[in-house]
DRENDO-1510 file (C-alpha; in Angstrom, 1 decimal, always signed):
<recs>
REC; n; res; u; v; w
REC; 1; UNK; -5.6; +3.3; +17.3 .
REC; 2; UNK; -3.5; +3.4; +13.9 .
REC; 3; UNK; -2.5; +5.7; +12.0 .
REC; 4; UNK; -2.3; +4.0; +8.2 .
REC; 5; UNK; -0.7; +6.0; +5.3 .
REC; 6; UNK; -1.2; +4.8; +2.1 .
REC; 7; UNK; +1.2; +5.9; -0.8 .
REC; 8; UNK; +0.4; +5.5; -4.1 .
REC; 9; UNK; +1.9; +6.6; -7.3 .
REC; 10; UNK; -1.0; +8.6; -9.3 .
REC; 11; UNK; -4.4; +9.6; -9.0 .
REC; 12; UNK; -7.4; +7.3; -9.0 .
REC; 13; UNK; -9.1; +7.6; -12.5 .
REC; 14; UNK; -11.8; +5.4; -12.5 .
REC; 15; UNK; -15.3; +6.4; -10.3 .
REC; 16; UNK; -16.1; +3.1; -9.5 .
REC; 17; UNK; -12.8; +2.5; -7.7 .
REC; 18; UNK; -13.1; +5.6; -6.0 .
REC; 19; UNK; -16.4; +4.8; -4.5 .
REC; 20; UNK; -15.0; +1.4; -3.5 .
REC; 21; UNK; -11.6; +3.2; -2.2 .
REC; 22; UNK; -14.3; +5.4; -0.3 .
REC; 23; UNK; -16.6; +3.2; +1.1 .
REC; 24; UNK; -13.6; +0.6; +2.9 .
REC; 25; UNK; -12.2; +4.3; +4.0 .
REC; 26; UNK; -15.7; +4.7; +5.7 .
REC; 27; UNK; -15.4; +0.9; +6.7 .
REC; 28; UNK; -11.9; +1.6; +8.4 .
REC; 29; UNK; -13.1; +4.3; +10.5 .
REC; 30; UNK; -13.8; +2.7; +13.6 .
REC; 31; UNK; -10.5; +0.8; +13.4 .
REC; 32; UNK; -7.8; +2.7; +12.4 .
REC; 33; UNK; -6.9; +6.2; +10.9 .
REC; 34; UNK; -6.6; +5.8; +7.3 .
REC; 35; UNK; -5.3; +8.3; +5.3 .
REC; 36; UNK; -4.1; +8.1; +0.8 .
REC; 37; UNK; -1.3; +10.3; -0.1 .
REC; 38; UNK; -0.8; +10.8; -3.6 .
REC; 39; UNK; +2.7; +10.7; -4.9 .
REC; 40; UNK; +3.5; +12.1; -8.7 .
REC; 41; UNK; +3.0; +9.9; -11.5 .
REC; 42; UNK; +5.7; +9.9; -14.5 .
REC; 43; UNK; +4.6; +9.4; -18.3 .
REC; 44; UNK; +5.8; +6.5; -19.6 .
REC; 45; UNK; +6.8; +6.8; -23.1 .
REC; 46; UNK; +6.4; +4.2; -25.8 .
REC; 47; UNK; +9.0; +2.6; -26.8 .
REC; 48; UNK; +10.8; +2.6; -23.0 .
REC; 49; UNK; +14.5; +2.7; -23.4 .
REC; 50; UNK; +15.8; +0.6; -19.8 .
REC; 51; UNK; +17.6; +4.0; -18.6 .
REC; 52; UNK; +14.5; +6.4; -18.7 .
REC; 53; UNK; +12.9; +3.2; -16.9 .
REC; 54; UNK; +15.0; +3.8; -14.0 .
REC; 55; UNK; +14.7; +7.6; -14.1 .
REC; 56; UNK; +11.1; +7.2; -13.8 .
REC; 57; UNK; +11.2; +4.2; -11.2 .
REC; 58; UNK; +13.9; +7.3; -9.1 .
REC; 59; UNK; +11.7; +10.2; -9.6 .
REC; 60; UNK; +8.4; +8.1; -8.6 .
REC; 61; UNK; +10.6; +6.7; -5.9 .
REC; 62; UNK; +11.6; +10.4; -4.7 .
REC; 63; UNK; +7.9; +11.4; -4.3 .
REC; 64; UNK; +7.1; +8.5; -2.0 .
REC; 65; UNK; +10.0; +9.0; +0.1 .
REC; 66; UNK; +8.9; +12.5; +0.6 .
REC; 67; UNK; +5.8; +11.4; +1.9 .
REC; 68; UNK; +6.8; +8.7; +4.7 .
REC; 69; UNK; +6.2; +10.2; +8.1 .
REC; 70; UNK; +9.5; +10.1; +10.2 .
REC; 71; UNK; +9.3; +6.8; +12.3 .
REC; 72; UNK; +6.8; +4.7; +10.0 .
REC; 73; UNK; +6.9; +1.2; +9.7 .
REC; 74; UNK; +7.0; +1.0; +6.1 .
REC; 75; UNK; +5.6; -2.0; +3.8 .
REC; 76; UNK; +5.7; -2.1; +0.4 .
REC; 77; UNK; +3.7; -3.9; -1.6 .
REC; 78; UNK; +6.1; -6.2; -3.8 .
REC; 79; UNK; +5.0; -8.6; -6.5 .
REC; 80; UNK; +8.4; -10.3; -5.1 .
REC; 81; UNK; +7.2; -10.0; -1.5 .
REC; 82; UNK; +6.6; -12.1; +1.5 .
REC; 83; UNK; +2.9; -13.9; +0.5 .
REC; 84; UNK; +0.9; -14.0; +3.7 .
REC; 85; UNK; -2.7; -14.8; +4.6 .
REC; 86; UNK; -5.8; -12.7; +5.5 .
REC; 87; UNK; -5.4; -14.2; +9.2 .
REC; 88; UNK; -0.9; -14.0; +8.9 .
REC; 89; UNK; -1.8; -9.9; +7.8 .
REC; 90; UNK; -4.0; -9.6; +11.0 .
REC; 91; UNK; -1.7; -11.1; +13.0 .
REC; 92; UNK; +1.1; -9.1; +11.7 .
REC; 93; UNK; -0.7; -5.9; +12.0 .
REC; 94; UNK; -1.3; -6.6; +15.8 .
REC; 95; UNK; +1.5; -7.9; +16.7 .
REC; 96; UNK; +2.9; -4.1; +15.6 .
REC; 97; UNK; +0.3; -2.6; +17.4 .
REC; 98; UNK; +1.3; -4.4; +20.5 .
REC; 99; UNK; +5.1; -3.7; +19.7 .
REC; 100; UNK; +3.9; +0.2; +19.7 .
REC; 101; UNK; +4.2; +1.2; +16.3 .
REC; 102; UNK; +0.7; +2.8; +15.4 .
REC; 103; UNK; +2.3; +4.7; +12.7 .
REC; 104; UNK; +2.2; +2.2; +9.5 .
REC; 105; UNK; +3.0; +3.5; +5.8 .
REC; 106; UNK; +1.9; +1.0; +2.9 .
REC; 107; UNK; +3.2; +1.8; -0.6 .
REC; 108; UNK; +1.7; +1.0; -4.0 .
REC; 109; UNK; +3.9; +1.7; -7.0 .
REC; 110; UNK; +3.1; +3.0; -10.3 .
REC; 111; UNK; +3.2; +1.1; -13.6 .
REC; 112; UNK; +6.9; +0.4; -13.3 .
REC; 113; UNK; +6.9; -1.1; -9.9 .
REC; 114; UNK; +8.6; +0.6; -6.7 .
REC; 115; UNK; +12.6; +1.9; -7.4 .
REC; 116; UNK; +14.9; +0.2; -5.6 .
REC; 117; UNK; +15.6; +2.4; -2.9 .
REC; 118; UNK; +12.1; +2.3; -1.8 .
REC; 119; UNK; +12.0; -1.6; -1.4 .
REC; 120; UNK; +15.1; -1.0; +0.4 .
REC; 121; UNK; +13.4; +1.1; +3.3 .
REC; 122; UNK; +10.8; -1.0; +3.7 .
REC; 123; UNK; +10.4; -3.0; +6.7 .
REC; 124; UNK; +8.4; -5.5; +4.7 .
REC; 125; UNK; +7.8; -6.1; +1.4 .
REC; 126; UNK; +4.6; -7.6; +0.4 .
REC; 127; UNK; +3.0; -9.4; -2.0 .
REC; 128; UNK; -0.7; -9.9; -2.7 .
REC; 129; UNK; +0.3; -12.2; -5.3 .
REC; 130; UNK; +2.5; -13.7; -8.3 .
REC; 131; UNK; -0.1; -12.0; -10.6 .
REC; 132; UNK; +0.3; -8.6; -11.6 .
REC; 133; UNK; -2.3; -5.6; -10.6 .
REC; 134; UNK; -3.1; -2.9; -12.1 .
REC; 135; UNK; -1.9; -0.2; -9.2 .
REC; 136; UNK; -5.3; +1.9; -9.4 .
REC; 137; UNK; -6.9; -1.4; -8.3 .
REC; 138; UNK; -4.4; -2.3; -5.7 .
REC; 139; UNK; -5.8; +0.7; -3.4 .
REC; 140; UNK; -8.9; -1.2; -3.3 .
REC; 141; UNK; -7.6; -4.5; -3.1 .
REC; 142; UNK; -5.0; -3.0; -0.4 .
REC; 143; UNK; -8.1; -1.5; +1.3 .
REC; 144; UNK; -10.2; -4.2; +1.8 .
REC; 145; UNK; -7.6; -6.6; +3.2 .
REC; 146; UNK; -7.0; -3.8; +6.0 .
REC; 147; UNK; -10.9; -3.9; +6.5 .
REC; 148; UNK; -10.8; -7.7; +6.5 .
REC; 149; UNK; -7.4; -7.9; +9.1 .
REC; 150; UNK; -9.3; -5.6; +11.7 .
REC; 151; UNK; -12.5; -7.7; +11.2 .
REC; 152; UNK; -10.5; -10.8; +11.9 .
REC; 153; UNK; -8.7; -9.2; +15.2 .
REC; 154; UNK; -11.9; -7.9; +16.7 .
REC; 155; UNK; -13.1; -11.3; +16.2 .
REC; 156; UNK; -15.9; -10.7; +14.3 .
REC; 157; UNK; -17.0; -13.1; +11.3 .
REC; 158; UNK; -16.7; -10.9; +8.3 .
REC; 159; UNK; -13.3; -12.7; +6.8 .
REC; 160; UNK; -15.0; -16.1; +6.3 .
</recs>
């Protein structure tokens, strides 16, 4: 079985995407080990001068990095990223279960995006899509795609 980390920058806010967030968790169960670290959340002031951008983007990014387990195969989610299918993600995520590495480490940025650094120690970096999410709902979205890649390598018909 997996073990599935999720980092995200923040707390979830809204109740209706923590009942969503908790009922794909639920979902999961029988396929992997899901767990959602929280990593701290910087304010972001108005206006944003571009140097206390990149002191927010390296103190977000310092957070996650704290929270990777030693030996995870790390994937960020980057607007910029490789663009895969629902059935390419399956495939991808079994493939690494066959190579051995059950320990997997997903990471969802704040506001700002991922620093540098981060997208650097990823293994993968990908993208959901050109568009731009707000990061609360990229849990869900994140969540449901995992849900829908087991579904699809158990072979049963929920992805259609």
């Amino acid at each position: 079985m997996q073990h599935i980390d999720i980092i995200a920058v923040g707390r979830l806010r809204e109740p209706f995407l923590r009942d969503g967030v908790s009922e794909y968790l639920k979902r999961l169960r029988p396929f992997a080990r899901v767990r959602i670290l929280e990593g701290p959340e910087e304010k972001i002031p108005e206006p944003l001068p571009p140097t206390r951008a990149r002191q927010i983007l390296a103190a977000e990014g310092e957070g996650i990095m704290r929270l990777i387990r030693p030996g995870a195969y790390i994937i960020a989610l980057d607007r910029e990223g490789t663009m895969l299918t629902s059935e390419e993600l399956a495939g991808r995520l079994g493939d690494l279960a066959l190579a051995g590495r059950s320990n997997l480490t997903f990471i969802i940025g704040g506001t700002l995006g991922l620093d540098p650094g981060v997208l650097e120690a990823a293994h993968l970096r990908l993208s959901f899509s050109r568009l731009t999410f707000p990061h609360q709902l990229m849990r869900l979205i994140l969540l449901e795609q995992l849900y829908r890649a087991f579904k699809i390598l158990s072979g049963e018909p929920y992805h259609r």
